[in-house]
C-alpha angles and dihedrals in degrees: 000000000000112000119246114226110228115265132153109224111193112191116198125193130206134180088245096042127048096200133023126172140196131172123200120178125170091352091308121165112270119258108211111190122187107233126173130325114242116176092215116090103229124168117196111262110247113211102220095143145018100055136090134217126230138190139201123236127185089268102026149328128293129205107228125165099244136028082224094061090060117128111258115254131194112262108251130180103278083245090056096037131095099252146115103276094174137000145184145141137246127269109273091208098088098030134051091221105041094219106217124210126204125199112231109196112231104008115050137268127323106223114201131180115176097297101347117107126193136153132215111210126202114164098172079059111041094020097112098000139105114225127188148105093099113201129166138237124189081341085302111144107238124170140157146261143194144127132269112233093194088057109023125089095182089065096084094041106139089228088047104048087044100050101066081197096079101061098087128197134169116019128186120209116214107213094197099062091023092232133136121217142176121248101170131017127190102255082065087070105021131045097189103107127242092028135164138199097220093170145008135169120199124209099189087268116045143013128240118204145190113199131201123200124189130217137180076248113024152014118220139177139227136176131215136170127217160184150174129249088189129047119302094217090051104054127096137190083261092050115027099083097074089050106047126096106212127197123175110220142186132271086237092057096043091051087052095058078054112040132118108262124201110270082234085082103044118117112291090231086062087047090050090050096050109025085119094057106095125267095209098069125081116243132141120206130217107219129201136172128226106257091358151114141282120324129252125209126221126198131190100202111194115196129241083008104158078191114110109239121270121233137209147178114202139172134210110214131176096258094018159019140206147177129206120201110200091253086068099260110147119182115200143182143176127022133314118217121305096004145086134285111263121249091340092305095313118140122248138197123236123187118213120205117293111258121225115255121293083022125119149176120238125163128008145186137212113213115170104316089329119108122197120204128196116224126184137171106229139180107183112304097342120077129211121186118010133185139123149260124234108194124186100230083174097067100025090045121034093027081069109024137057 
């Protein structure tokens, strides 16, 4: 999951003008930007009540009253480290509550529906592993997992490096039984030993993959392509090979399914939800949708900016869409479940609690009228302490807002 940078992001609202903005950052001159009239006095919703923290521990996660009050914890590489790595919900189209699952790296799944909170543990499969890119089939939950060879010193165990079965890949989790199991490994799609899938994006066809191998000497990297003439979801590691369509590719074609693209051709619904933020300010947006495939990222580049580059997480559902920054600004329209539509389908601003210094917040989920929101203490590429916050938009939004 790609690190935020630290900014603080303030939004005003005034009866002439829809979206102000203004970013301050270490007592820096404000920067006010006209953004589009809108004739409806809105102020931004402050969430002071009505919502709980929580913190992640090595087994499980814990409630406590302040983010501040967390026990400390070592400072880890963020791909070494307890923490939601990737998160998204379910498609609402087939269910009245879209159920949301979050990827917490080193431990198992976060399974949340509305205000119900479970975790599905699986420590011989996330002990030593980093899991993440979380994608959906048939709103089937499916994510990756490899090992880091910067970080990771079991990498290079003898019994590891010999048994290809232990390079593990693709996993689907069965919500049913709670239970997270492989469907492909590497050495499915790679017979060079002691390989890892580091990376992967997933169009809805096929899958795009970088691949490490590691040698007494040297690391090196390859790329494939894939896909499946059989069902994804019934495949496993004993049977997948027969099923699988492989295609090496270069370095060049596997960059372009990942590249940056211009925020002029992100989805018209983002651009709804954020045409008051200014255009003037350079930002890029990660955007997912419900039930759906890999993200694509979306970056409005301004020439010559001195600003340090904004950064978002959002999500297209049915009935609405968000976006968080990592101040803790969301951004939100539509209507949730059950529930109508917000200030006639205009977007509005939400401001999550203020995080500590050196906190932020990262990915989030929408399930029924309950937001989660990822929270992670991080200096530069390692994380300290990690948890989540649950927030109430029943009570904080449509108690206020109509």
């Amino acid at each position: 999951m790609k690190k935020f940078t630290r900014f603080s992001f303030y939004f005003i609202v005034t009866l002439s003008f829809f979206s102000l903005f203004t970013l301050n950052s270490c007592g820096k001159n404000k920067n006010k930007q006209e953004a589009t009239k809108d004739t409806q006095e809105i102020q931004p919703v402050e969430i002071k009540k009505n919502h709980n923290w929580y913190y992640f521990t090595n087994q499980t996660y814990k409630q406590i009253d302040k983010v501040q009050n967390t026990p400390p914890q070592p400072f880890l590489p963020w791909t070494e480290a307890v923490r939601i790595s990737s998160a998204n919900t379910k498609s609402d189209s087939e269910a009245k509550v879209n159920t949301a699952f979050a990827i917490v790296n080193r431990l198992g799944l976060l399974c949340l529906e509305e205000d119900k909170i479970s975790i599905a543990k699986d420590l011989t499969l996330f002990e030593n592993r980093t899991a993440g890119n979380l994608v959906f089939l048939n709103n089937t939950p499916i994510f990756s997992v490899y090992k880091s060879s910067f970080f990771n010193d079991t990498i290079t165990d003898p019994d590891y490096k010999k048994h290809s079965e232990n390079h593990l890949f693709l996993v689907q989790f069965d919500d049913t039984a709670k239970i997270s199991y492989p469907i492909i490994n590497c050495n499915n799609l790679c017979q060079i030993p002691n390989s890892e899938v580091t990376d992967f994006t997933w169009d809805g066809l096929n899958f795009w993959c970088s691949v490490k191998s590691i040698t007494d000497t040297k690391n090196t990297f390859s790329y494939l392509k894939f896909k499946s003439t059989s069902p994804l979801l019934s495949l496993s590691p004993a049977s997948s090979k027969e099923s699988l369509v492989i295609e090496e590719i270069d370095v060049d074609s596997y960059r372009a399914k990942k590249e940056l693209l211009p925020y002029s051709n992100a989805p018209e619904r983002i651009k709804s939800l954020l045409k008051g933020f200014s255009s003037t300010l350079p930002f890029s947006i990660e955007v997912k949708s419900a039930g759906g495939t890999s993200p694509r990222t979306y970056q409005n580049q301004i020439a010559n900016s001195t600003q340090k580059e904004l950064q978002a997480k959002a999500i297209i559902s049915q009935s609405w869409s968000a976006a968080l920054f990592e101040d803790g600004t969301l951004y939100l329209e539509g209507a949730l479940p059950g529930k109508h539509i917000l200030r006639g389908g205009k977007a509005i601003a939400i401001r999550l609690p203020k995080l500590p210094e050196n906190f932020v917040y990262s990915d989030f989920v929408i399930s029924g009228t309950t937001l989660y929101a990822a929270w992670e203490e991080s200096v530069f590429y390692k994380t300290g302490r990690t948890g989540f916050l649950e927030v109430n938009l029943d009570k904080t939004l449509y108690s206020k807002l109509l």
